[in-house]
N, C-alpha and C positions, 0 to 999 in steps of 0.2 A: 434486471439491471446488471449489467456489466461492471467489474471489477477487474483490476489489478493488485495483485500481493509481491511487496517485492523486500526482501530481506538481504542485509548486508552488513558487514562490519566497515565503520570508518576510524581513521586514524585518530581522529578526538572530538566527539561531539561536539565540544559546545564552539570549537570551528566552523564544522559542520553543519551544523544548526542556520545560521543565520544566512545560510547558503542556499539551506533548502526552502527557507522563507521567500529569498528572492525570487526563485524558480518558479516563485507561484504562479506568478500571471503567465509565465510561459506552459504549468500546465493548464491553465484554464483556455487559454487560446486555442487551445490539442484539444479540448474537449473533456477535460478532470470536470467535475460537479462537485468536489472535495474529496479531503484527505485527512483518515486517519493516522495517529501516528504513534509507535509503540517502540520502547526501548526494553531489551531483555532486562531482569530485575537481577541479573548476576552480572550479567557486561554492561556496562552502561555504553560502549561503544557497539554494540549489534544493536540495530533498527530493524523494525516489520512495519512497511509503509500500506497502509489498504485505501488504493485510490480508488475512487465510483469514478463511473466515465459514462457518455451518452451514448457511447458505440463504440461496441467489442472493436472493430476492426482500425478508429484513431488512436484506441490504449496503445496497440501494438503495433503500430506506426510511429506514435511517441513513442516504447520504448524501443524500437531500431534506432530512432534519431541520435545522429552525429552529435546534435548540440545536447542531448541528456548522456550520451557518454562523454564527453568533452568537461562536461559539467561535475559529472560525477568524479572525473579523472581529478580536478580542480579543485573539490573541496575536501578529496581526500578520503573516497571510499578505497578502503583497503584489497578488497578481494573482489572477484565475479560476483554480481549480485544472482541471485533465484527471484525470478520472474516467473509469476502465474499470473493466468490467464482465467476468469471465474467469475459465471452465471449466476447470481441469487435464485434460487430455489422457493426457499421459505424462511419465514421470520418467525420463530417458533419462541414464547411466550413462556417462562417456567409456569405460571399459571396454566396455563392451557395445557403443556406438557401433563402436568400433574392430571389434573380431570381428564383427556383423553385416558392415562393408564390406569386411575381409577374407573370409568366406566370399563376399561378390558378386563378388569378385575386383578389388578398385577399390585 
């Protein structure tokens, strides 16, 4: 499953916020499946956004898009966002972790 992580400081949350609410349908349109959403627990104004998407190549399409920079300009993201671009691998289970490293004997 395709992913997008994109981290950014904006000028005041809870501006912000209902900004990004609206935006939704425009990312569901691009192809979002949903979004996580994480604010650092020292700044309340840096977000780490982790969007799923249905294919690698609409994430990043939506983020070139005029109207998500336009947007972003608009509710007040402070600085260059960091965009990643990111495969799911595996969904590893602390249960399962743990019994994997006990049968290796660790």
């Amino acid at each position: 499953m395709p992913y997008m992580l994109v981290r950014h400081k904006v000028e005041d949350y809870e501006r912000w916020k209902p900004g990004f609410e609206e935006h939704g349908a425009t990312r569901k349109e691009s192809g979002s499946k949903g979004v996580r959403l994480f604010r650092n627990a020292d700044d309340p104004n840096e977000t780490v956004i982790l969007l799923e998407w249905d294919d690698l190549g609409k994430a990043r399409q939506f983020a070139q898009s005029d109207d998500l920079r336009e947007t972003m300009q608009r509710l007040g993201v402070a600085e260059q966002p960091n965009i990643f671009f990111l495969e799911e691998v595996e969904t590893v289970e602390v249960y399962k972790a743990t019994l994997v490293r006990e049968e290796a004997g660790v």
